[in-house]
MARBA-607871 format. One record per residue (C-alpha): x, y, z. Coordinates in pm, 1 decimal. Example, Ala and Ser with C-alpha at 12.3 -4.5 7.8 and 13.67 -1.06 7.14 Angstrom:
<r u="1230.0" v="-450.0" w="780.0"/>
<r u="1367.0" v="-106.0" w="714.0"/>
***
This chain:
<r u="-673.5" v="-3078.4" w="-3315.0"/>
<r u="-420.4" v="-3269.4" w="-3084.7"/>
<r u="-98.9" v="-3235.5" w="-3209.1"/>
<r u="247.9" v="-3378.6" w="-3001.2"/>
<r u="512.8" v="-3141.9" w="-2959.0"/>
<r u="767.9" v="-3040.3" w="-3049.1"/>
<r u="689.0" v="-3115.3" w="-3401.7"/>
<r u="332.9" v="-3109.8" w="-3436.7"/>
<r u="252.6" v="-3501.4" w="-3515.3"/>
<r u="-111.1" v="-3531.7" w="-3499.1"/>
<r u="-180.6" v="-3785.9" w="-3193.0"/>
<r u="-241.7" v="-4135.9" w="-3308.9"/>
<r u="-414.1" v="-4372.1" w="-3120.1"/>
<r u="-475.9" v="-4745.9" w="-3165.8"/>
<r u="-751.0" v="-4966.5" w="-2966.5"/>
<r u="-816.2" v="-5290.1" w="-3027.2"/>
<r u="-1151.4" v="-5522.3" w="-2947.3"/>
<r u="-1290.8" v="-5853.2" w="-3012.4"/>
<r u="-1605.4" v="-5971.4" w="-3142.6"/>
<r u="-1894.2" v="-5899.9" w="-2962.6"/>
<r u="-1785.7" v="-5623.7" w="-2732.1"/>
<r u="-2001.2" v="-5345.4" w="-2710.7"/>
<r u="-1849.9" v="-5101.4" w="-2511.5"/>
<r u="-1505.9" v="-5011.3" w="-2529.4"/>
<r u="-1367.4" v="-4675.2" w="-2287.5"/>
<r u="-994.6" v="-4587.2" w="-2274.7"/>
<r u="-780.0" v="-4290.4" w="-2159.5"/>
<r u="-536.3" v="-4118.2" w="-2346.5"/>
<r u="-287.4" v="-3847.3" w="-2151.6"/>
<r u="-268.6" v="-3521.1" w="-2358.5"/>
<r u="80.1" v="-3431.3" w="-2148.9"/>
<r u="272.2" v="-3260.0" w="-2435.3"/>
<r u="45.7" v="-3200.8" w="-2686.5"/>
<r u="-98.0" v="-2904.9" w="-2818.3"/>
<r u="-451.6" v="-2819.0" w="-2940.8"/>
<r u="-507.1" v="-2627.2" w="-3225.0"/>
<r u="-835.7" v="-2564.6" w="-3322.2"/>
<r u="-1030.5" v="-2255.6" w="-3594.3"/>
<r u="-1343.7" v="-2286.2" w="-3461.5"/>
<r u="-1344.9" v="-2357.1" w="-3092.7"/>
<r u="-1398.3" v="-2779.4" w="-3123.5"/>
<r u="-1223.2" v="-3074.3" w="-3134.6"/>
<r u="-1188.7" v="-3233.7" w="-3474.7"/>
<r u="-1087.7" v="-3640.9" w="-3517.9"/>
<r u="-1097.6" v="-3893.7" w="-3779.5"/>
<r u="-1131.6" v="-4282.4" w="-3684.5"/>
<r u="-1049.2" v="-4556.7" w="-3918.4"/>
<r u="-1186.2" v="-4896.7" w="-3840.9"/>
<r u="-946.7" v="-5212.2" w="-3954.0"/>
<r u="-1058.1" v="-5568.1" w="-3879.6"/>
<r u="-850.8" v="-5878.3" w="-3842.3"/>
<r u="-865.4" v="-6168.5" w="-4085.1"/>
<r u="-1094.9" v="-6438.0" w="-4038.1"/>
<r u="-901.1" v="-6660.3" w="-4229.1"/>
<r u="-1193.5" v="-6956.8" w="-4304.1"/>
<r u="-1435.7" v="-6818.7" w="-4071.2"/>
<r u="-1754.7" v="-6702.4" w="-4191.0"/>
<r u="-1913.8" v="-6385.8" w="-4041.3"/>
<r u="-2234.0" v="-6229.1" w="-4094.5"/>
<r u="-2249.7" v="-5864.0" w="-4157.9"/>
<r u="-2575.4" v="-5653.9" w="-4173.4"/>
<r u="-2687.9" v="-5286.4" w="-4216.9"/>
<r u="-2779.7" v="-5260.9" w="-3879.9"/>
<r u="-2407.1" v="-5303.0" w="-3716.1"/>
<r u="-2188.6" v="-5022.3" w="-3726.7"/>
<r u="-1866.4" v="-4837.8" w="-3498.8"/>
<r u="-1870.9" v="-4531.6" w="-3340.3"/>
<r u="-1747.9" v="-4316.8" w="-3107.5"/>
<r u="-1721.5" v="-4042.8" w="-2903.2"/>
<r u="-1466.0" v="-3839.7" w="-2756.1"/>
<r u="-1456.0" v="-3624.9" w="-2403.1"/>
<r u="-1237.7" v="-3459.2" w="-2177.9"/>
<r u="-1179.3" v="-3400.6" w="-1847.7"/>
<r u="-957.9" v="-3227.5" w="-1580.8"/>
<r u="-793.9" v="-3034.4" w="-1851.2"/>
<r u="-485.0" v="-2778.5" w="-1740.4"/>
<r u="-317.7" v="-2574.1" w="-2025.0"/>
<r u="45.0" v="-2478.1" w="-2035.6"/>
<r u="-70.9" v="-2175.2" w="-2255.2"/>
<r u="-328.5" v="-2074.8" w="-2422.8"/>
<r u="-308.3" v="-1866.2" w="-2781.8"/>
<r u="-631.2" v="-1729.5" w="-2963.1"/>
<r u="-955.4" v="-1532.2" w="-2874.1"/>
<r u="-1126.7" v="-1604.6" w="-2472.5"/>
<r u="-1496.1" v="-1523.0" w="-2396.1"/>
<r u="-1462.4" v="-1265.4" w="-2178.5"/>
<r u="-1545.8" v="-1375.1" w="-1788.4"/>
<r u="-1519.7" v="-1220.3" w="-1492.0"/>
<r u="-1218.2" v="-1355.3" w="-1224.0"/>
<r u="-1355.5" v="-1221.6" w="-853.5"/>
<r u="-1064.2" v="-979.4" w="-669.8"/>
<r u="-1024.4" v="-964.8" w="-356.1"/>
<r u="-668.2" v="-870.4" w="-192.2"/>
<r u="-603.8" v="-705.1" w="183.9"/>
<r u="-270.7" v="-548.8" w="239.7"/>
<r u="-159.7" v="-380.6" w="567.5"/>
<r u="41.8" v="-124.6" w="574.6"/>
<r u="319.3" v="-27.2" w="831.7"/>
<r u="272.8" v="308.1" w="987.9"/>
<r u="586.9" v="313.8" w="1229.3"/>
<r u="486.1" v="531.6" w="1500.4"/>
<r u="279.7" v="757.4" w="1315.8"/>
<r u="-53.4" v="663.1" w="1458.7"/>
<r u="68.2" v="581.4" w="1805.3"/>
<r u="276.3" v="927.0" w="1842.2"/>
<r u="29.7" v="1181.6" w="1638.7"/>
<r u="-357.9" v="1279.6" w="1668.9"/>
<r u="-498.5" v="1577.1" w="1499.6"/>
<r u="-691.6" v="1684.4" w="1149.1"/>
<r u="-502.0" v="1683.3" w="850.7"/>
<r u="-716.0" v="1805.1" w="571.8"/>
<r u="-573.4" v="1734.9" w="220.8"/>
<r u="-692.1" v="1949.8" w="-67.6"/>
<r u="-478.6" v="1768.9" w="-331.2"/>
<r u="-387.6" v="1403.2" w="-396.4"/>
<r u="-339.8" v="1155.3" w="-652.6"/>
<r u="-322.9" v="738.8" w="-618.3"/>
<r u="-161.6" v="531.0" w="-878.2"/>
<r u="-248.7" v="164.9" w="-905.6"/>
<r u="5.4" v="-31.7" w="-1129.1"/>
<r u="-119.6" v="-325.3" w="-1318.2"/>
<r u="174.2" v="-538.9" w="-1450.9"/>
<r u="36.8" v="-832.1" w="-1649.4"/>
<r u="237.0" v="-1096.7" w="-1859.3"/>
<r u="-68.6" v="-1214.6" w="-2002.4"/>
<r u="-190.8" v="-1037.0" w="-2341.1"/>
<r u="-514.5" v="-1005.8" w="-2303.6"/>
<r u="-669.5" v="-659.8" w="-2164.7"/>
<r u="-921.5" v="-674.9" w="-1892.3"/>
<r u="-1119.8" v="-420.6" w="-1683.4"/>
<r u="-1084.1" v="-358.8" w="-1311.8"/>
<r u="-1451.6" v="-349.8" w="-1182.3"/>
<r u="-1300.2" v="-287.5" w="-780.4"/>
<r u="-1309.3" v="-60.5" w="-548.4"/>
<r u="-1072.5" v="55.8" w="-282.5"/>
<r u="-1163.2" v="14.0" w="105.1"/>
<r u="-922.3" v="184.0" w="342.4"/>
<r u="-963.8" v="109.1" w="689.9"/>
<r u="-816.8" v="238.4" w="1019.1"/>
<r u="-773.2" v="-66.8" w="1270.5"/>
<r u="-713.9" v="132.5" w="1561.4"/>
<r u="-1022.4" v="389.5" w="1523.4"/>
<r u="-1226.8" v="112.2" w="1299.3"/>
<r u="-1290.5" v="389.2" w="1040.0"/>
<r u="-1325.0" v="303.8" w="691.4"/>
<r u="-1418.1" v="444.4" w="356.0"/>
<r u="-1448.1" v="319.1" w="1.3"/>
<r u="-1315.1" v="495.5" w="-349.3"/>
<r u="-1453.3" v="282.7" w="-642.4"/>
<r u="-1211.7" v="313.3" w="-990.4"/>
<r u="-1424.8" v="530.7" w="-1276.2"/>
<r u="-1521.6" v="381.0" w="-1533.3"/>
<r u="-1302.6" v="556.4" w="-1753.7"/>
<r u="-974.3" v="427.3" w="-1619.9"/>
<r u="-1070.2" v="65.8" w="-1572.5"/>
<r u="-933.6" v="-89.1" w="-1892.0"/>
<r u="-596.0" v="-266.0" w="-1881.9"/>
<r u="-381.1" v="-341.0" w="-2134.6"/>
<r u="-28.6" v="-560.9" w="-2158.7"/>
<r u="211.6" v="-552.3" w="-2035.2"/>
<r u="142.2" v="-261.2" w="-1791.3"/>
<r u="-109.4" v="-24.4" w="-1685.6"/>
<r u="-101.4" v="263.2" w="-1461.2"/>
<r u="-460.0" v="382.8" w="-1301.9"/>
<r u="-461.7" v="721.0" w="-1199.1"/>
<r u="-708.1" v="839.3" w="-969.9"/>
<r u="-684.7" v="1205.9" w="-891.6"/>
<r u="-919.7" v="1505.0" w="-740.8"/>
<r u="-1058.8" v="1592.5" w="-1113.3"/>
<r u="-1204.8" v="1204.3" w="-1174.8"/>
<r u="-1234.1" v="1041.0" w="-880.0"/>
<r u="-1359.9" v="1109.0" w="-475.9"/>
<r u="-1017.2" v="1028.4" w="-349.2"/>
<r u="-1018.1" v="1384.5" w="-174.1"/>
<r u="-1356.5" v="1309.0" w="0.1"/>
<r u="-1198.5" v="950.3" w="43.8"/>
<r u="-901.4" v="1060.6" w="216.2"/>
<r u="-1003.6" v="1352.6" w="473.8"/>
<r u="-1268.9" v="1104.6" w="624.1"/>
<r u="-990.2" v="1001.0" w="865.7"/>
<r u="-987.4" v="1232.4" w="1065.8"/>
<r u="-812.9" v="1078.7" w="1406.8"/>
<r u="-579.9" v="836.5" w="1251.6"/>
<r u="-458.4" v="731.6" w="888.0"/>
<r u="-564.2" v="380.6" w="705.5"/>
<r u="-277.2" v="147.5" w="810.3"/>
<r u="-498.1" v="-167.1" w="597.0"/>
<r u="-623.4" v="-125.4" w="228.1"/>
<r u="-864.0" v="-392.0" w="48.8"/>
<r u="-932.7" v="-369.4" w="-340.9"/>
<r u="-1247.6" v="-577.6" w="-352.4"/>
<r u="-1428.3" v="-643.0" w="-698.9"/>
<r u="-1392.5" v="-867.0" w="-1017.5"/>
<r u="-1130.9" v="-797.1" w="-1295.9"/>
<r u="-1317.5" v="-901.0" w="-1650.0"/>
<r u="-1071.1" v="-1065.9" w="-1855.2"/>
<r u="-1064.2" v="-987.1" w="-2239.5"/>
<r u="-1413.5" v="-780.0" w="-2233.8"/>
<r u="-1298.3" v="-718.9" w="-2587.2"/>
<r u="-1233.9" v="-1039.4" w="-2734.4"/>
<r u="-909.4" v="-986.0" w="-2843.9"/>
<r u="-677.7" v="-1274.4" w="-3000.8"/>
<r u="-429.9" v="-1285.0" w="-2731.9"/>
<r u="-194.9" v="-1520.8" w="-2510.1"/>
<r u="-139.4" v="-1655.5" w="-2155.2"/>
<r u="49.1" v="-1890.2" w="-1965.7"/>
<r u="-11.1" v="-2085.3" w="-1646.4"/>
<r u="255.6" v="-1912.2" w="-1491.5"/>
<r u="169.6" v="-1566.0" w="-1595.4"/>
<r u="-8.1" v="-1364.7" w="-1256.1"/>
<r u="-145.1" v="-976.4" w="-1188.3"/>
<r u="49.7" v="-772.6" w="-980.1"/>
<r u="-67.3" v="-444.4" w="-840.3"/>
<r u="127.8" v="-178.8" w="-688.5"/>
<r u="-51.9" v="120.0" w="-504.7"/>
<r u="139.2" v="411.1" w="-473.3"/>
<r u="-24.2" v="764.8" w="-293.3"/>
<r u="123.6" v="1098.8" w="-385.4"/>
<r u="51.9" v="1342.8" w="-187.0"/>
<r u="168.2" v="1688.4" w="-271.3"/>
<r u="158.7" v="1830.2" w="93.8"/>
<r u="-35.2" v="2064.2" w="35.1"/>
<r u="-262.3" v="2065.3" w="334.5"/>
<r u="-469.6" v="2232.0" w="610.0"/>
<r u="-380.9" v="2096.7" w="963.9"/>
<r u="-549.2" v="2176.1" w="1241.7"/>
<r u="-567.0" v="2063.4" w="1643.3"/>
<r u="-230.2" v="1843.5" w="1572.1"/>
<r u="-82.5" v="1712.9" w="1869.9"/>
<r u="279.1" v="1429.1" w="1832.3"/>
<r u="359.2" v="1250.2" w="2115.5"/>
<r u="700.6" v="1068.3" w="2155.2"/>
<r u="895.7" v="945.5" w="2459.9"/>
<r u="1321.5" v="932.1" w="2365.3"/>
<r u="1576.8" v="826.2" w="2643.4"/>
<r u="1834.0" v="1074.2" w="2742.2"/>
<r u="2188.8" v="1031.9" w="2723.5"/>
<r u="2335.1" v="1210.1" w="3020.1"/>
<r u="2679.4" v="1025.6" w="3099.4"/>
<r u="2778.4" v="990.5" w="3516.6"/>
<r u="3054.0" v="1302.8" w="3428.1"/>
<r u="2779.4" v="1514.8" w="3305.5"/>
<r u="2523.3" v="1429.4" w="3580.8"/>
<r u="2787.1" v="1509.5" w="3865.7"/>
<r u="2845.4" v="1870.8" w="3671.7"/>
<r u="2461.0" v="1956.8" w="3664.4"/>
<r u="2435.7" v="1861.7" w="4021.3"/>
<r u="2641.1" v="2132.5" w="4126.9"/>
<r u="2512.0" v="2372.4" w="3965.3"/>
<r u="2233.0" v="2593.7" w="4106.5"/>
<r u="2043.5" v="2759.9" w="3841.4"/>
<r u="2019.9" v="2730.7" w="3466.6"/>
<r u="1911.9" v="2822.0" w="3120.7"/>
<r u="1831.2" v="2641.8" w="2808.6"/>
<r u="1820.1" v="2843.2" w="2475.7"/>
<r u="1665.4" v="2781.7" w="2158.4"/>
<r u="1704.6" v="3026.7" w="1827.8"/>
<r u="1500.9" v="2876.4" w="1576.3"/>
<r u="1429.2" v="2950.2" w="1238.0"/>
<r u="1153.3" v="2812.7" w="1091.9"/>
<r u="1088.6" v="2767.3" w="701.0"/>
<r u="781.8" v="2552.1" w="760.2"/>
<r u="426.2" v="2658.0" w="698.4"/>
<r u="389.0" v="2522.1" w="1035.6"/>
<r u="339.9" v="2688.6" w="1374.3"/>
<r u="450.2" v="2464.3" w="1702.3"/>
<r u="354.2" v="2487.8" w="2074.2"/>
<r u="607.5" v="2252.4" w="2263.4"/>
<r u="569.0" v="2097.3" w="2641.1"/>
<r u="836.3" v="1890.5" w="2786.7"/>
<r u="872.6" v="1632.3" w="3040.8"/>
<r u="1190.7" v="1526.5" w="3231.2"/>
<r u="1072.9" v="1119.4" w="3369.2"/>
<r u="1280.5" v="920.6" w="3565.7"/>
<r u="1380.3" v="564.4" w="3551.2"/>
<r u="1056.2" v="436.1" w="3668.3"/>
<r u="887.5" v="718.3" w="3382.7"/>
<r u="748.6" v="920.5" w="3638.6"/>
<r u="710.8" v="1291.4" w="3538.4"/>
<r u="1036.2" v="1497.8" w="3797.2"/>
<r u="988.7" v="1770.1" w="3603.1"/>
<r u="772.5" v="1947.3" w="3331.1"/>
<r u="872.9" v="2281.4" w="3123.8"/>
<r u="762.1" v="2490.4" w="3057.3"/>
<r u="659.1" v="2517.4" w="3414.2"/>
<r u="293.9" v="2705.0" w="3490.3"/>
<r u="487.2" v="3059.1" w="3533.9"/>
<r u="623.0" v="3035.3" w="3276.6"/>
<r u="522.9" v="3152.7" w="2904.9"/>
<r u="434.6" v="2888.6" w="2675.3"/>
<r u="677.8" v="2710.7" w="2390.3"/>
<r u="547.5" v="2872.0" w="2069.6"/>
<r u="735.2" v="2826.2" w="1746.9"/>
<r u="554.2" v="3103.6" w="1504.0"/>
<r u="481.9" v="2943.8" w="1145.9"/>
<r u="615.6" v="3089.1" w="857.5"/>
<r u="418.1" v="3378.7" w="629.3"/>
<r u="276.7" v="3230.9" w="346.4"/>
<r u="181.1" v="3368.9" w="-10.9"/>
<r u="-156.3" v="3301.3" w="-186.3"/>
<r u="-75.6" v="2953.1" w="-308.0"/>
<r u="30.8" v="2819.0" w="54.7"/>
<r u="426.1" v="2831.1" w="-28.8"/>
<r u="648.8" v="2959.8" w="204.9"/>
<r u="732.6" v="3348.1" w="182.4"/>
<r u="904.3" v="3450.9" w="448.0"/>
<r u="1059.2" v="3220.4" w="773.8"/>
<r u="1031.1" v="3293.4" w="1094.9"/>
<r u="1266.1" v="3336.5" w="1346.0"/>
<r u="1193.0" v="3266.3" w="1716.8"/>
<r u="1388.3" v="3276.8" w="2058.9"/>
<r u="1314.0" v="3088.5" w="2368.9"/>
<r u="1434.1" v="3070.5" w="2702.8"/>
<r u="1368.4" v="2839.4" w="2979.0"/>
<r u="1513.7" v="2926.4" w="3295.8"/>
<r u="1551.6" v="2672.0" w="3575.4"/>
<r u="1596.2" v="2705.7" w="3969.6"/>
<r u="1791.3" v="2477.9" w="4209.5"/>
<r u="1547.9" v="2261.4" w="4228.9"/>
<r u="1489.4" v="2181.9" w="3870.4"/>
<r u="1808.9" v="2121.1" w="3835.2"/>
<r u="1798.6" v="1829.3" w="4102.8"/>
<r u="1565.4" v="1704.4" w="3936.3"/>
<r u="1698.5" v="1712.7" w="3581.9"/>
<r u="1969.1" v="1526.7" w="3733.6"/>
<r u="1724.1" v="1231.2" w="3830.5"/>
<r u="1600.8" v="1261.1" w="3489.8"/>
<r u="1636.5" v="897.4" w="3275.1"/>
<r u="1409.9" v="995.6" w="3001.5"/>
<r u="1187.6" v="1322.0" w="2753.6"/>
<r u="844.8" v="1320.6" w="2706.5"/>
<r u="738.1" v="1584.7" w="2475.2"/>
<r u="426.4" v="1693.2" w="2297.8"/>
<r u="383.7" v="1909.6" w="1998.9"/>
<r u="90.9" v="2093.5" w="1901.2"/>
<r u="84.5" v="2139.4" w="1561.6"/>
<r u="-116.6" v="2393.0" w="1315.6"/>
<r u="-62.3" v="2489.5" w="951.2"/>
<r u="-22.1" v="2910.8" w="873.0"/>
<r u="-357.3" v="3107.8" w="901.3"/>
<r u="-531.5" v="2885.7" w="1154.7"/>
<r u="-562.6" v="2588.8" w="897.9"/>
<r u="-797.4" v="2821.1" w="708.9"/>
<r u="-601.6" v="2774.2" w="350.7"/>
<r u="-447.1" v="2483.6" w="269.3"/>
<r u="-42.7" v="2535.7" w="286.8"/>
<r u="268.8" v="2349.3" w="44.1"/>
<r u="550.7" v="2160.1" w="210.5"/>
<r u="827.5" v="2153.5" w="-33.0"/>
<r u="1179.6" v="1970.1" w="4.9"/>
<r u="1314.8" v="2339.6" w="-3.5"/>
<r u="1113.2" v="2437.5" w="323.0"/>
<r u="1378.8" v="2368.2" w="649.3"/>
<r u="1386.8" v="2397.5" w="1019.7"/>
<r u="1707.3" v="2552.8" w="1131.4"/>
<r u="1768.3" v="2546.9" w="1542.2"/>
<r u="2038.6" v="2659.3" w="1761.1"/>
<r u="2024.3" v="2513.0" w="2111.9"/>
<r u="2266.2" v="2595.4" w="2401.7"/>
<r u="2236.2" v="2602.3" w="2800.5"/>
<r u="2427.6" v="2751.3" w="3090.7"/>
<r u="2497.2" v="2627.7" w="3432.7"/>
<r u="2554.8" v="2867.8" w="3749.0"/>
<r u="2732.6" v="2782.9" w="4056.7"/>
<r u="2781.2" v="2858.5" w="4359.2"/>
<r u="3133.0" v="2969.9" w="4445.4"/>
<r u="3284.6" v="2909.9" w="4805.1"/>
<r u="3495.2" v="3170.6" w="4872.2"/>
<r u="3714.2" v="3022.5" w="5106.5"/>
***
């Protein structure tokens, strides 16, 4: 069964004794050998040589006799080749995932009507196994969570790779995913036990040999969004030549012609903050009509049909223009909403654009002398 590598020498062993022990216990290392074995036990032969007595008499009866027995301990294979009982290794893995900004600068409902999730299993090992787990997404800053367990039809895995696909036709990921409906899972935990060889399969693995999982989301945008609202604060980048110019001026304009190719409809408010963020100025001011940006027609399947094209004007007085001058940083908000009230679900596509032209004008005040 024990055979020394890299030729395959059976292991040989010798232990000697004197007379009238009865116990004898030794260790042998089984660094470098290999074990080969048909039937799942150990197999060894023992040959028993004594020494000559020379002109000593001994007395032998039927009742002596040698034996022995051999165990093991604190066994750790290189590799194993041949058929495992199948048993069950417990899973349990937490990965965070980086957001950026997303969840600090947006709050709204997105409602998702399609989606599929991919988990990758790369294994060098050869055996198959089955992925008993389930998925727990959790929100950290709304403590949300929900759970998606893997059906039973996509479980097994197979060398060297495997690709679980859990979509909207066999699996709740749909359900799963629109019960965040403040802010998006930023941790995921896949929780469970992975049964290795359920099949009993002749197969191979190595002590080095690991699982890796990827999880991948594809979403194909094609969404309802309702009640939307980003938030992001950006610093301005008026030089000391520019501010002097705006400070003589006395009234002003900024203009916006916008195209929009999205499936989405915008309402934006602005406002100016100075150094120490306090609001100077906010636009558009109360008299004034509000920012809309009109979402694009869409057809029956969500898709874009036709754009939309928008002007805006925001016209400013003296005094806002004193005040833009004090101005060190933007706040502005965005309220966002798909086509039709978020009543079908619409389809971003890399195809669908924004397209904006922005310009202002300054007036002055001319001295006639």
């Amino acid at each position: 069964s024990f055979l020394r590598q890299p030729f395959g020498v059976p292991s040989h062993h010798v232990v000697p004794f004197t007379a009238g022990e009865s116990n004898i216990q030794t260790e042998v290392s089984l660094a470098g050998y290999s074990v080969e074995s048909l039937d799942g036990r150990f197999h060894y032969s023992m040959i028993v040589e004594t020494d000559d007595t020379g002109n000593n008499k001994v007395a032998i009866d039927s009742s002596m006799g040698v034996s022995a027995t051999l165990t093991t301990s604190e066994i750790s294979f290189e590799s194993i080749r041949g058929r495992l009982k199948p048993r069950s290794v417990k899973v349990d893995v937490t990965e965070a995932i980086d957001l950026g900004d997303v969840n600090r600068t947006f709050n709204g409902s997105v409602r998702f009507s399609q989606a599929r999730l991919f988990l990758t299993v790369k294994t060098p090992g050869q055996y198959p196994f089955d992925l008993d787990i389930t998925l727990v997404a959790t929100s950290r800053l709304t403590g949300q969570s929900a759970s998606l367990s893997i059906p039973p039809d996509q479980r097994r895995v197979f060398y060297p790779q495997s690709i679980v696909a859990l979509t909207e036709a066999n699996s709740e990921i749909i359900p799963f995913l629109n019960h965040f409906t403040e802010k998006l899972p930023d941790e995921f935990r896949l929780l469970g036990n992975a049964i290795l060889n359920p099949t009993y399969s002749l197969g191979s693995v190595t002590a080095m040999d690991s699982v890796r999982l990827d999880l991948a989301l594809e979403l194909p945008l094609r969404i309802s969004l309702v009640g939307g609202i980003a938030r992001d604060t950006v610093k301005l980048g008026i030089d000391a030549d520019t501010r002097r110019a705006i400070e003589k001026a006395n009234n002003g304009r900024f203009s916006f012609e916008i195209r929009n190719g999205l499936p989405v409809g915008l309402q934006i408010s602005m406002d100016f903050l100075d150094s120490e963020r306090r609001m100077v100025l906010g636009l558009p001011k109360a008299q004034q009509p509000a920012l809309r940006i009109a979402a694009a027609q869409v057809d029956a399947q969500g898709r874009v049909a036709l754009p939309a094209f928008n002007t805006l004007y925001v016209d400013l007085v003296d005094t806002d223009v004193k005040k833009l001058v004090q101005s060190e940083h933007l706040a502005f908000s965005m309220n966002i909403g798909t086509a039709g009230g978020g009543s079908i679900p619409v389809q971003l596509r890399s195809s669908d654009a924004v397209e904006v032209r922005s310009y202002a004008t300054l007036g002055y005040r001319v001295n006639g002398r």
